[in-house]
KEGU-215744 format. One record per atom (N, C-alpha, C): x, y, z. Coordinates in steps of 0.001 Angstrom, whole numbers, padded with zeros to 6 digits, always signed. Example, Ala and Ser with C-alpha at 12.3 -4.5 7.8 and 13.67 -1.06 7.14 Angstrom:
! KEGU-215744
+013190-005690+007800/+012300-004500+007800/+013200-003300+007800/+012850-002250+007080/+013670-001060+007140/+012900+000030+007870/
//
This chain:
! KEGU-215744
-017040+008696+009603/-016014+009019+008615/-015852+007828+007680/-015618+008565+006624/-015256+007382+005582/-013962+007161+004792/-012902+006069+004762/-011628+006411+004217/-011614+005385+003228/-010813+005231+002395/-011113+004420+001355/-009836+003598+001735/-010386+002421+002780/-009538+001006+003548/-010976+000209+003454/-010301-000972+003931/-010944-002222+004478/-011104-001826+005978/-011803-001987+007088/-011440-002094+008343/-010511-003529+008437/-010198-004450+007498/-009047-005210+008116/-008363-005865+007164/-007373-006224+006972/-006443-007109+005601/-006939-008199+005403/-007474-008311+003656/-007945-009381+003332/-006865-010260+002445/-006655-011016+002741/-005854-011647+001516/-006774-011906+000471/-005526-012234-000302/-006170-012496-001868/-006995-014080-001966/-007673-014049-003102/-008346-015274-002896/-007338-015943-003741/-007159-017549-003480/-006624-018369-004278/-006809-018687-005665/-008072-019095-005402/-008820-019066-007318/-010477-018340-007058/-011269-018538-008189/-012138-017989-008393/-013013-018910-007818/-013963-018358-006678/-015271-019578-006026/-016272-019091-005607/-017395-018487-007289/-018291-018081-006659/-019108-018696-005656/-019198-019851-005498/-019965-020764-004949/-019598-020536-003082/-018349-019876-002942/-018002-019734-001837/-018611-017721-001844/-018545-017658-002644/-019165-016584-002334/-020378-015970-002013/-021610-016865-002721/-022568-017322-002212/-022814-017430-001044/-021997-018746+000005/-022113-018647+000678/-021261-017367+002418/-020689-016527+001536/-020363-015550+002501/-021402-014288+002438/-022639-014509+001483/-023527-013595+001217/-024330-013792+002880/-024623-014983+002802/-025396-014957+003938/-024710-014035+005468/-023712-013943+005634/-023318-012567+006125/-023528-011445+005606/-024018-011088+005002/-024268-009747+004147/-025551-009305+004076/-026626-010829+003800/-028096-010167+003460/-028988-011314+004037/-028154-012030+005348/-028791-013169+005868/-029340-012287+006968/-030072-013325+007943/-030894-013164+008864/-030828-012012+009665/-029623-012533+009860/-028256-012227+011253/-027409-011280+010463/-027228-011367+009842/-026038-010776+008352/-025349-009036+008681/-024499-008584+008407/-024515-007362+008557/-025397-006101+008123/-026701-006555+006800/-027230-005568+006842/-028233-005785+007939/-028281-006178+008508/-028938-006544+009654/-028988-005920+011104/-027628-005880+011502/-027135-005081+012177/-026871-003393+011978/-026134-003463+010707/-026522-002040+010823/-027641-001117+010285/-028940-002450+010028/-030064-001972+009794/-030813-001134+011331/-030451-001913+011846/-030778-002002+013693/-030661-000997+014495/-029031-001216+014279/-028621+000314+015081/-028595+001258+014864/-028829+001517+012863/-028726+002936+012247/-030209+003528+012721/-031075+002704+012761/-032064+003474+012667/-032531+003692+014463/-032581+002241+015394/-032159+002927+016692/-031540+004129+017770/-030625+004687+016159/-029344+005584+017112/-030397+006759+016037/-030700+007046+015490/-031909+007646+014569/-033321+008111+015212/-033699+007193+015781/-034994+007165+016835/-034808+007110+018544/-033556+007272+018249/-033027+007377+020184/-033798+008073+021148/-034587+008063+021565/-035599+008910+022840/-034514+009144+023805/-034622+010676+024119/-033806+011209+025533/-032486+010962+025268/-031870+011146+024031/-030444+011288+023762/-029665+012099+024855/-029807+013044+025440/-028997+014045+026031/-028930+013033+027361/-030284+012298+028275/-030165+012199+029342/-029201+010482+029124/-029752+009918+028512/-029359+008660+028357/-028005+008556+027295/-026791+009697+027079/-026234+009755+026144/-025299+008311+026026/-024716+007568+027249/-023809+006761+026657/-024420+005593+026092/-025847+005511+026504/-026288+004181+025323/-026054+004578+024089/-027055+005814+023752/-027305+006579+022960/-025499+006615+022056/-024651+006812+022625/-023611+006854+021613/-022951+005345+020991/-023422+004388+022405/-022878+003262+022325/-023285+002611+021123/-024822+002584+020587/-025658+002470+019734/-025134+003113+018414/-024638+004370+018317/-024428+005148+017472/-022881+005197+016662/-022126+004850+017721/-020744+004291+016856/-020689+003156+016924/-021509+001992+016897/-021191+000398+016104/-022220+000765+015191/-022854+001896+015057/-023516+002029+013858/-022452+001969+012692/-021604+003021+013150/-020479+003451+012107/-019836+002178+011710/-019001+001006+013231/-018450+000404+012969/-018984-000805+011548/-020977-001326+011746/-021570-001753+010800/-021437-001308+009948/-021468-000434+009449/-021289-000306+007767/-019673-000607+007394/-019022-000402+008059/-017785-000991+007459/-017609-002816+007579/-018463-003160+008221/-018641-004613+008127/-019184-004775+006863/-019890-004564+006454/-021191-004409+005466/-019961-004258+004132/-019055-003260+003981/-018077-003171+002965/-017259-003989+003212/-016429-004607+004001/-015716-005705+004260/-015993-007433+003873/-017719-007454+004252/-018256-008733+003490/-018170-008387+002215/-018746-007276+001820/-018808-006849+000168/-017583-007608-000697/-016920-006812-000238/-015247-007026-000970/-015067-008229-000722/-015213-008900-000127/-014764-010757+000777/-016190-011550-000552/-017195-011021-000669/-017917-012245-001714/-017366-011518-002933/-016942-010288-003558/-016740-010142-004989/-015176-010391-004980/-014391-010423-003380/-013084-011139-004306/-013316-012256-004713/-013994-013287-003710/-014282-014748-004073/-014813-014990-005460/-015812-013880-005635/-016105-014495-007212/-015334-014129-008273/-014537-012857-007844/-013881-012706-009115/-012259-013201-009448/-012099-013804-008410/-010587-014758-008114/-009519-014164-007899/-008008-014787-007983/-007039-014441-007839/-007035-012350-008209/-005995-011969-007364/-005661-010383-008073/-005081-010596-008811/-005514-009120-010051/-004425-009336-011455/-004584-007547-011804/-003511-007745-012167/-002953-006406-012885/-003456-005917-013687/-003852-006930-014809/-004153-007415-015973/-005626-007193-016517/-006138-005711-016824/-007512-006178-017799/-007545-006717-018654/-008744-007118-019286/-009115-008200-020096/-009109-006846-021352/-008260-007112-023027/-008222-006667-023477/-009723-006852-024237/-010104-005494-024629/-011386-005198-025484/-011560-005981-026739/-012564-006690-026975/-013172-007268-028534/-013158-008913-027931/-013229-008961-026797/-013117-010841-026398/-013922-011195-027524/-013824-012808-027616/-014651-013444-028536/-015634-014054-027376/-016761-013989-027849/-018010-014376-026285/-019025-015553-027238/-018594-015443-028511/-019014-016907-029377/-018727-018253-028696/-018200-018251-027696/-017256-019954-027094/-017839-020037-025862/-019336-019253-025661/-019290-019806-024400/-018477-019272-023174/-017571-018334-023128/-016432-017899-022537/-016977-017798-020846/-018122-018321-020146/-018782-018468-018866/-019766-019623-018906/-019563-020290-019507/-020263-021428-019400/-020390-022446-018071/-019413-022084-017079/-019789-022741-015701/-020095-021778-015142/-020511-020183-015232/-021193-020031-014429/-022950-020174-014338/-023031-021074-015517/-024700-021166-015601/-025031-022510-014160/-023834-022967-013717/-023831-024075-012690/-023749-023944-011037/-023385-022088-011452/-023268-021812-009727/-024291-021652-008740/-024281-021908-007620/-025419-021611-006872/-025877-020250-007004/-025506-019277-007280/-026482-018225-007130/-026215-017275-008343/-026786-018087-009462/-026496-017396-011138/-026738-016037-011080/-027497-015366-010310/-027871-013997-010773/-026628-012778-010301/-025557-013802-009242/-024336-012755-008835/-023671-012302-009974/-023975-013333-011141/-023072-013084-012676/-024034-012302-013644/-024934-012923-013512/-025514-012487-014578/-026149-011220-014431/-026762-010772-013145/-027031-009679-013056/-026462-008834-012213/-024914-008932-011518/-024412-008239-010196/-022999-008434-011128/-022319-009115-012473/-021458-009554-012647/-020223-009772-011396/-020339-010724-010675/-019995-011139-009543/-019831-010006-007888/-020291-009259-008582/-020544-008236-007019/-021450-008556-006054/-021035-007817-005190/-022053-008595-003940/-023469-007653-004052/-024326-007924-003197/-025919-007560-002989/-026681-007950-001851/-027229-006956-001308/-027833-007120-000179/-028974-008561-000310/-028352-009484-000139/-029554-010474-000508/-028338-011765+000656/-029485-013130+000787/-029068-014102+001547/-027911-014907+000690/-027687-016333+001329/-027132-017176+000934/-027322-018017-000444/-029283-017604-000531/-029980-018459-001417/-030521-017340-002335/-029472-015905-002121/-030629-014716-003241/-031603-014143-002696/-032055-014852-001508/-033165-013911-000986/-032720-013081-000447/-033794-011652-000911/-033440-010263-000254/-033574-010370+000678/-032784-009122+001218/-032548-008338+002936/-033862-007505+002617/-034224-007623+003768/-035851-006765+004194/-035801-005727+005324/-036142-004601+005426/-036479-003967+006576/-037584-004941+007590/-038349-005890+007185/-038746-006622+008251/-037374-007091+009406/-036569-007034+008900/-035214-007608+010276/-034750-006802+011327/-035769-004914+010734/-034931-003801+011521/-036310-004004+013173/-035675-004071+013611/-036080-003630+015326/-035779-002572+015856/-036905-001672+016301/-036840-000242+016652/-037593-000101+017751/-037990+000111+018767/-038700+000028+019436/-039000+001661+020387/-037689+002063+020350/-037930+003684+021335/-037841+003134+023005/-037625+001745+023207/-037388+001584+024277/-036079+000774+024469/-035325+001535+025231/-033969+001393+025398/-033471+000173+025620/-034273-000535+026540/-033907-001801+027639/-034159-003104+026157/-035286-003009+025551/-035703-003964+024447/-035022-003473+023610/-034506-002596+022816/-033505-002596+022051/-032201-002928+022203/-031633-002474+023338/-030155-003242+023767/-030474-005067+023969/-031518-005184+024977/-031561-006842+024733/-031862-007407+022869/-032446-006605+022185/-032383-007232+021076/-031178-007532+020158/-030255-006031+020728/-029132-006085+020210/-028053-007323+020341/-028663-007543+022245/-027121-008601+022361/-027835-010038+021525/-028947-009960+021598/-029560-011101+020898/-028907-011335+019502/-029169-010026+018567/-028862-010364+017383/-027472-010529+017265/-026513-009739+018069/-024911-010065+017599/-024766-011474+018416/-025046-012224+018798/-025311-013890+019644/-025693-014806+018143/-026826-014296+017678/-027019-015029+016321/-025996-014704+015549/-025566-013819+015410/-024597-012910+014044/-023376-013954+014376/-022791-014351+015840/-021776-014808+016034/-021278-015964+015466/-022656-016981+015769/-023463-018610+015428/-023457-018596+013633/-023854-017805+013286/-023915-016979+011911/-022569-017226+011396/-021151-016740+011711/-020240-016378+011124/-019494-017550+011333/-019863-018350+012550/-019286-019292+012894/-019525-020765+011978/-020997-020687+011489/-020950-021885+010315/-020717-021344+008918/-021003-019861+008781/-020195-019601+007167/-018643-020345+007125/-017111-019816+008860/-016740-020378+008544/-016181-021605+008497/-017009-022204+008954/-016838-023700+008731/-017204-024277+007734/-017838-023572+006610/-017730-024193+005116/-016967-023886+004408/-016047-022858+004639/-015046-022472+003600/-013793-022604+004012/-013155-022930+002912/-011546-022969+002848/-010757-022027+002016/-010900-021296+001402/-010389-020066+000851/-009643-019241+002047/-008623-018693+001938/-008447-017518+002742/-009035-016144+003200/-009377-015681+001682/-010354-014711+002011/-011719-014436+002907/-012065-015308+002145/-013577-015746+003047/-013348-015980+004864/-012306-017093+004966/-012010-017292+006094/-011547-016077+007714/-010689-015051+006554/-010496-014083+007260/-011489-013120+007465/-012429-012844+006570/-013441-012667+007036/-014174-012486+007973/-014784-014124+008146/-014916-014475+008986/-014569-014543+010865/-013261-014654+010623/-012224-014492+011941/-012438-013314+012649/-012391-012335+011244/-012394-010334+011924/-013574-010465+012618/-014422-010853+011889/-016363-010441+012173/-016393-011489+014145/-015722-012423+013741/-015657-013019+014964/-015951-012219+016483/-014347-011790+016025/-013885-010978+017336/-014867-009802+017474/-015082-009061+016449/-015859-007966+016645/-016985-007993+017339/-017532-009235+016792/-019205-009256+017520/-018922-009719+018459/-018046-010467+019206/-017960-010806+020581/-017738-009236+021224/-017304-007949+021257/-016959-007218+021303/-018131-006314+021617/-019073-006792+020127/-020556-005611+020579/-021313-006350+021102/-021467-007594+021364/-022609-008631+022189/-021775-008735+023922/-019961-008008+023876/-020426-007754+025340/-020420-006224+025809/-020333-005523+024199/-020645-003935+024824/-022373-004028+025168/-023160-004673+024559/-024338-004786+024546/-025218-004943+026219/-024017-006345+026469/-024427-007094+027780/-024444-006228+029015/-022960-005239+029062/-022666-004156+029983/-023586-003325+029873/-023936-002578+028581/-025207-001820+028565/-026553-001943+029585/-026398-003244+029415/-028134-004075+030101/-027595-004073+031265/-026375-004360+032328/-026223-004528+033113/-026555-002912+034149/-025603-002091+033222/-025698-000936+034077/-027049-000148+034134/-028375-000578+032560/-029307+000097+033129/-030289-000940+033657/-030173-002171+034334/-031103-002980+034467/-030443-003820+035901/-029157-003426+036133/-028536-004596+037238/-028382-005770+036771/-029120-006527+035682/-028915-007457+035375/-027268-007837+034332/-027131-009231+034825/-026140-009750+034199/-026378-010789+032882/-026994-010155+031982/-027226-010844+030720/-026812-012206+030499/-025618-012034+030534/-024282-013586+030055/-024664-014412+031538/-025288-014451+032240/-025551-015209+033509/-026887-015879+033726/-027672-014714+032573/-029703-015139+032837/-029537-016321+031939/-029492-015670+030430/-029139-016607+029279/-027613-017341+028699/-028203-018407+027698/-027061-018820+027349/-026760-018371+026430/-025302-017990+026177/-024875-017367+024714/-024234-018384+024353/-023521-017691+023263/-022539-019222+022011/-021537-019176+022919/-020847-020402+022883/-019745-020805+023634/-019125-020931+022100/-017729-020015+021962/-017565-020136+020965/-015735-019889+021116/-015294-020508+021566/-013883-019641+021648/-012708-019322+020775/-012497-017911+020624/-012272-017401+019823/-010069-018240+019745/-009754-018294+020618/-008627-018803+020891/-008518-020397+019556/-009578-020753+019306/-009674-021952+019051/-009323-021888+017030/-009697-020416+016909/-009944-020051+015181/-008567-019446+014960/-007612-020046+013969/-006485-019104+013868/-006631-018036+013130/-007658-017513+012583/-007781-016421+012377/-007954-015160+012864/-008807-015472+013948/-009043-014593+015169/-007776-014396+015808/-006349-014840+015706/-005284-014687+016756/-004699-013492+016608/-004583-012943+015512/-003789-011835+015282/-004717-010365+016176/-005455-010692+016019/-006818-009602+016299/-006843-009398+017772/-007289-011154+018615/-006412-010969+020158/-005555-010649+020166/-004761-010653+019516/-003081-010693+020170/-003019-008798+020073/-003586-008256+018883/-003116-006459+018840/-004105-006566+020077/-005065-006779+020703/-006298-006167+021895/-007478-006296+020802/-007680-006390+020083/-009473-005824+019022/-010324-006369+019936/-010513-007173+021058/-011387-007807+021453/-011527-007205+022636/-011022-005878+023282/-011001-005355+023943/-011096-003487+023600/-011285-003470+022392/-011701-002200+022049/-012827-001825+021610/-013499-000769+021850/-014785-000265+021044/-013734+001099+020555/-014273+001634+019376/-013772+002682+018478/-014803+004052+018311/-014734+004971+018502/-015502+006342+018450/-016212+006668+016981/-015464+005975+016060/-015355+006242+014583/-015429+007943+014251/-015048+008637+015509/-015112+010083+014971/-014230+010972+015794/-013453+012045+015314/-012747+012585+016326/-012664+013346+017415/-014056+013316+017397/-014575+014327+018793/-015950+013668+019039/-016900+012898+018894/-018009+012430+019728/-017684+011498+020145/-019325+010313+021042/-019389+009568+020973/-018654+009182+021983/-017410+009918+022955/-016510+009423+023713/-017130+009202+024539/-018928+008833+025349/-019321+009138+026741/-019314+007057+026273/-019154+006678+025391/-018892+004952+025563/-018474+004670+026715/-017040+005630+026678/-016567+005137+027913/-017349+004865+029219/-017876+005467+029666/-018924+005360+030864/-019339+003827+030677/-019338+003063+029769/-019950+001423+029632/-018693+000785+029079/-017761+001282+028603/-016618+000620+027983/-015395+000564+028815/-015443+000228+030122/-014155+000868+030713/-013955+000975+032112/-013732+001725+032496/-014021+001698+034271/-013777+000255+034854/-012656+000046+034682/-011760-001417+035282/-012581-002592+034200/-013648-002395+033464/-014097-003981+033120/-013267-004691+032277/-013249-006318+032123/-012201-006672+031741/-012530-007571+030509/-012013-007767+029772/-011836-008852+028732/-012785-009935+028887/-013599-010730+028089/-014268-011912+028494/-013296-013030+029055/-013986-013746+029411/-012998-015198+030548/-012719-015764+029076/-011355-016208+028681/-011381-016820+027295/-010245-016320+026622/-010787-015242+026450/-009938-014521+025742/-008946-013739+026207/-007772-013176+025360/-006474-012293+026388/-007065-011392+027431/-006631-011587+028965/-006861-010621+029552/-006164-009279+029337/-007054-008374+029974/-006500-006640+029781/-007680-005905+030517/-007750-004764+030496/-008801-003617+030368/-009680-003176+029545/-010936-003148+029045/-011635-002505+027960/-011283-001546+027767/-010742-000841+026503/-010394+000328+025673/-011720+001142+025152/-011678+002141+024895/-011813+003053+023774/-010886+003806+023016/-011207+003815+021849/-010089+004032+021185/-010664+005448+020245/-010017+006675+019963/-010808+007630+019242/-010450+007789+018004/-011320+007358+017056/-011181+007273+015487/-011419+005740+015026/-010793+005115+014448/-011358+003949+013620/-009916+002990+013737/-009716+001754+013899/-008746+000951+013443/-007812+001259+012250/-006670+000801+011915/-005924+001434+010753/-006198+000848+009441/-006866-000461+009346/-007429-001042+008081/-006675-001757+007387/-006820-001854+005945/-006057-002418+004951/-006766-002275+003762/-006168-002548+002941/-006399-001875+001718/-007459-002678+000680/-008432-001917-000245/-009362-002664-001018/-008781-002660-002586/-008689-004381-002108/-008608-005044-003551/-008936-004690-004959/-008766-004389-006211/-009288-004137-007269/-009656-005444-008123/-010901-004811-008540/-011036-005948-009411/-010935-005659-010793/-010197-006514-011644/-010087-006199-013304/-011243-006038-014257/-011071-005412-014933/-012128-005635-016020/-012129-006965-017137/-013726-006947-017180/-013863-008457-018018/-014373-007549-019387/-013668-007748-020408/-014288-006994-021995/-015405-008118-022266/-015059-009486-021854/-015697-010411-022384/-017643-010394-021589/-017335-009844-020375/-018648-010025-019632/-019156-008371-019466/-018541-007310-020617/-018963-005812-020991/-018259-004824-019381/-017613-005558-018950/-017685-004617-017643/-016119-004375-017707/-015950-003147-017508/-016753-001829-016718/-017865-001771-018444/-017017-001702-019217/-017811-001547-021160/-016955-002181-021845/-017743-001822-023094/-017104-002328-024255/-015705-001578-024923/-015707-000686-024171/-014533+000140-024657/-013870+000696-023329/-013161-000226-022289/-012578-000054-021416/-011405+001461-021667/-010689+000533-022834/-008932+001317-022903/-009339+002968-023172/-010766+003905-023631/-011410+004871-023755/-011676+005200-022386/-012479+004820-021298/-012787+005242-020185/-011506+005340-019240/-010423+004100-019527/-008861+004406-018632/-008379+005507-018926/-008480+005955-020606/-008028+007051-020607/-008134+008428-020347/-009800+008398-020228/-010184+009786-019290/-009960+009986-018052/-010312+008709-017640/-009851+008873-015740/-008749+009259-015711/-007339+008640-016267/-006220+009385-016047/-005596+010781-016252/-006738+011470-017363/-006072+012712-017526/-007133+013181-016282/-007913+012461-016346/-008637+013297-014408/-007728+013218-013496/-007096+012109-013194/-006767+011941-011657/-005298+012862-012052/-004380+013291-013531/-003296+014112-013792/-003691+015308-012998/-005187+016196-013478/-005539+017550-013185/-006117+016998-011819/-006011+016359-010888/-006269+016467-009469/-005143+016274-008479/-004006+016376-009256/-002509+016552-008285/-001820+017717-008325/
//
């Protein structure tokens, strides 16, 4: 399902930093990044062999599919608030004068082409512009190597989110960061349980994962404190519920973090709301004749009430 939220409240950015936005790309179109993940599992839960017999991998796989793409829109919005700064009410009235240079530092940012050719929107690409590749998707048709790849990649994804945020100081970015935290601790130990119950093995015991504690990021607190680190979500109102069979049945919270019970929860988190961004007359966007296109949309959205 798709609703038009954030999966979580972003604050506003302070000022304008593409340069920080840049670097929250590399969550987006890095290694590890979210198209990454839900490159992985979309097409895993896609190529699932023996869905019926093996259903709770099979779903387990299939709703953090859902939950990924709302990661994927959540970084989105987190690098184009950063580049496009503070919220404002306020479009940029039509006929700017663009004779002055009127972007002249952004010919200085690390990754010129977010302006010049994305006018500060985000894009499936890295930290440094380099594209996201289907070389990152792992598919295999075998259950046991795909779940271990999985806990693998949300282990990197974690390490991942954990030095984006340690370069930034913005709020936005930061919170970000914090949400993605908790979450992937969340699917790297829905992942681990997976492997356990079809393999006996105890993943978090063979190998070492990130020691990363989430207690330690004040961003992450609000997120422990509602449970998020103890829920997986259905993202739908009637499938997908056989999670439970791996999500549940007395297991408990990681050592670290608030104790409780693992949840499932049916439907999606309650979200928060996506930011708008203003129009620039001076950089043609949305066009050159904004106050013309406001005015059609509104007699649209009149005849749709």
């Amino acid at each position: 399902m798709r609703i038009d939220k954030l999966q979580a409240e972003l604050p506003a950015p302070k000022r304008k930093d593409p340069n920080a936005a840049a670097a929250l790309q590399e969550l987006l179109g890095g290694k590890y990044g979210e198209m990454s993940t839900l490159g992985n599992y979309m097409f895993q839960s896609f190529n699932f062999r023996s869905k019926d017999k093996l259903r709770p991998f099979y779903s387990l796989v299939a709703s953090i599919t859902a939950e990924e793409l709302g990661h994927v829109e959540l970084v989105s919005n987190g690098v184009a608030m950063l580049a496009n700064g503070p919220d404002s009410a306020q479009d940029e009235v039509g006929g700017a004068d663009i004779s002055k240079a009127p972007f002249e530092a952004m010919k200085d940012i690390r990754s010129f082409a977010s302006f010049a050719s994305h006018a500060g929107g985000s894009v499936p690409v890295n930290s440094n512009g380099m594209s996201w590749n289907a070389d990152m998707v792992t598919t295999t048709g075998n259950v046991v190597v795909d779940l271990l790849h999985n806990f693998h990649l949300e282990c990197g994804a974690r390490l991942h989110k954990l030095r984006v945020y340690e370069t930034l100081s913005d709020p936005t970015g930061r919170e970000v960061c914090g949400y993605l935290l908790v979450r992937g601790s969340v699917h790297a130990h829905a992942y681990a349980l997976a492997l356990k119950q079809i393999t006996g093995a105890d993943i978090t015991k063979v190998l070492p994962t990130p020691n990363i504690p989430l207690g330690n990021i004040p961003e992450c607190q609000k997120y422990l404190q509602e449970g998020s680190h103890r829920r997986l979500y259905t993202w739908s109102p009637a499938d997908y519920k056989e999670i439970a069979g791996l999500w549940g049945n007395g297991e408990q919270a990681l050592p670290g973090d608030p104790p409780g019970e693992l949840q499932v929860v049916d439907g999606m988190p309650e979200g928060g709301k996506i930011h708008q961004l203003t129009g620039v007359a001076s950089a043609f966007t949305p066009d050159y004749a904004p106050e013309e296109m406001f005015e059609v949309a509104t007699k649209l959205y009149k005849m749709s009430r």
